[in-house]
C-alpha positions, 0 to 999 in steps of 0.5 A, spaced: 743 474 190 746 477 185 744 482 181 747 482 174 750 474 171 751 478 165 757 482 164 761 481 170 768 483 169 765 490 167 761 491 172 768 489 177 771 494 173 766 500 175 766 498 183 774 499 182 772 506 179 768 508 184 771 505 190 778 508 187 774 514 186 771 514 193 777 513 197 781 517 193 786 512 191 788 511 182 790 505 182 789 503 189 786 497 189 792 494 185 797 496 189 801 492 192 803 496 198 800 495 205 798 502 207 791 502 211 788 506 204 790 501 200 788 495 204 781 499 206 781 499 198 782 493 196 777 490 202 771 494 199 772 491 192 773 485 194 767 486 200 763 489 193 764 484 187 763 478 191 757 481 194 754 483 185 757 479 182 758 472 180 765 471 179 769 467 182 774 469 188 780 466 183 778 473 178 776 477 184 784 476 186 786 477 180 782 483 179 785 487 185 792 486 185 793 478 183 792 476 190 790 468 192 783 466 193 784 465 199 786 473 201 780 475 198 776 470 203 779 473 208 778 480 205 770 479 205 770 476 211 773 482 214 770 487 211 763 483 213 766 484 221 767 491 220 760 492 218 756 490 224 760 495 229 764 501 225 759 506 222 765 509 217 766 503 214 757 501 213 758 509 210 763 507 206 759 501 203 753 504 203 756 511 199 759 506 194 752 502 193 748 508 192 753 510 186 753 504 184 745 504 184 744 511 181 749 509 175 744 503 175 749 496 176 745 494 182 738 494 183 736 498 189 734 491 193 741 489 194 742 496 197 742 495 205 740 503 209 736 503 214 731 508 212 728 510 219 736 511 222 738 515 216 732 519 218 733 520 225 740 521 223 737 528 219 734 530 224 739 529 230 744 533 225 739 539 223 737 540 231 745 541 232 744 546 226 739 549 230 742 549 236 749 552 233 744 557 229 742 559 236 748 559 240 751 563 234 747 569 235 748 568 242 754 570 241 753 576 236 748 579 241 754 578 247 759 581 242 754 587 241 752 588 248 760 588 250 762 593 244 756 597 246 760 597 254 766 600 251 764 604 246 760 607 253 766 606 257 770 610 252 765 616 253 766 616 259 773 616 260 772 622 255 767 626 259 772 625 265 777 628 261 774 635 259 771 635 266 779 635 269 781 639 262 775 644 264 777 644 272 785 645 270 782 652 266 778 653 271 783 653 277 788 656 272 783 662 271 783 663 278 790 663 280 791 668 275 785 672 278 788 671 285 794 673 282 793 679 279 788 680 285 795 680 290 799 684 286 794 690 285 793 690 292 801 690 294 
């Protein structure tokens, strides 16, 4: 089902926006250039148009780069195989669906999301959070452990040094004591 009959061109014309926009790309969709950018570009466009709008696969061909009908067919039915097994190119549509329903030229029914996987998707990611937050700190308690060692270790090695500095002195006053001690009884 298609969501607006009326005002079609304009509506194609805000999917070229926001997918250019999405993806980056001024001008994208009606570049003649095979680079993937522009190809996923035009794909999308095509895939979104066709989808919410009514117009014909000759206007939608011309609308994204004066191609022929037949490559926007190809183009929708590529964009349509990519969906069922390629998680970026289900975010993509999706990402530009919802801009499309916030700015009120879909209706939400025509916006496939699958709300529980979103769901699980959140909490999967905030668990990883979690899990990062944790071994972060982790890593600041180890860090803090290892300065402290040095910082100990250091002491240490300034201890001996006075212990060898106040032995030195003291052997030094010794032998000056046994010295003077020699000569006077000579």
């Amino acid at each position: 089902m298609k969501t607006i009959v009326n005002g079609n061109k304009k509506i194609a014309t805000k999917i070229i926006d926001y997918v250019e926009d999405y993806f980056d790309e001024k001008g994208g969709v009606v570049q003649k250039s095979r680079k993937a950018s522009y190809v996923r570009c035009k794909q999308l466009a095509r895939y979104l148009m066709r989808k919410h709008t009514d117009l014909t696969l000759t206007s939608i061909a011309e609308m994204t780069g004066n191609a022929d009908h037949s490559t926007v067919i190809y183009s929708v039915g590529v964009w349509e195989d990519y969906l069922d097994y390629d998680k970026q190119v289900r975010y993509d549509t999706n990402y530009v669906e919802m801009k499309m329903k916030i700015n009120n030229l879909i209706d939400w029914s025509d916006v496939t999301i699958d709300i529980d996987k979103e769901i699980s998707r959140v909490n999967q990611l905030k668990s990883y959070i979690f899990a990062y937050k944790q071994r972060k700190d982790e890593l600041k308690t180890l860090n803090a452990i290892m300065d402290k060692k040095i910082r100990n270790r250091e002491e240490d090695i300034d201890y001996e040094k006075q212990k060898v500095k106040s032995l030195s002195r003291l052997v030094t006053y010794f032998e000056k004591k046994y010295i003077t001690s020699l000569i006077v009884q000579v």
